[in-house]
C-alpha positions in Angstrom: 3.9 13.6 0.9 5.5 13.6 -2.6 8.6 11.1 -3.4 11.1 12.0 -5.6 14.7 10.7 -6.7 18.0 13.1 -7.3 19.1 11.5 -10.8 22.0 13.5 -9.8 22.7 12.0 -6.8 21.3 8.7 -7.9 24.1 6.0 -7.7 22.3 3.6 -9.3 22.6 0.5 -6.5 19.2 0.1 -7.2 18.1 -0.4 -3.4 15.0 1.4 -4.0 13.3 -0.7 -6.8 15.1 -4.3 -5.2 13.6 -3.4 -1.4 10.6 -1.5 -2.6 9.6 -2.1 -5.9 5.6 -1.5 -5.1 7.1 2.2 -5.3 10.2 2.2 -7.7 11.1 0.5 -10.8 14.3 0.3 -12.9 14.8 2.4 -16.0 17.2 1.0 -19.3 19.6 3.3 -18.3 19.4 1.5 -14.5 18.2 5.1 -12.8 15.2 4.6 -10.6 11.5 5.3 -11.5 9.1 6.2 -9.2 5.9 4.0 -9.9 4.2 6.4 -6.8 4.4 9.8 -6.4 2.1 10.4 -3.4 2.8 6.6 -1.2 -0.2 6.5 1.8 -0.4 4.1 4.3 2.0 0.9 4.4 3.6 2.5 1.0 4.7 6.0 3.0 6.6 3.7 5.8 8.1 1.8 3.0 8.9 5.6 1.0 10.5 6.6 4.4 12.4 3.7 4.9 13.9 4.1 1.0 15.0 7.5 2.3 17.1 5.7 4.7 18.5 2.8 2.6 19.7 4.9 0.0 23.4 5.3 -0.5 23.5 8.2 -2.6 21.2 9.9 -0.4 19.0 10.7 -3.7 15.5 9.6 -2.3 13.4 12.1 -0.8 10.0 12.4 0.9 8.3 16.0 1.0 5.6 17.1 2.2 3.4 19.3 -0.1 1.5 22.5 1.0 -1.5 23.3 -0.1 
């Protein structure tokens, strides 16, 4: 699973790296970074449950074919 952010989308509320800042930190210009691109284990329910939180619906979680 791959995690990305919409910067497009991105409303900058900064959920993502206050909740879950194991995965996402916060740029100088207050868009999101995301400190893991491919979460496992503990880190993919917390990626999932960024997916819900965020409010500009700009966090997504796909999976990647081989």
């Amino acid at each position: 699973m791959k995690l990305s952010v919409n910067l497009e989308r991105c409303i900058k509320a900064a959920e993502c790296s206050t909740y879950h800042a194991e995965l996402f930190a916060a740029s100088d210009d207050g868009f999101p970074l995301v400190i893991v691109e491919e979460p496992e284990g503990e880190q993919l329910e917390d990626a999932e449950d960024a997916v819900r939180v965020c409010p500009g619906n700009a966090i997504t979680l796909t999976r990647e074919d081989n």
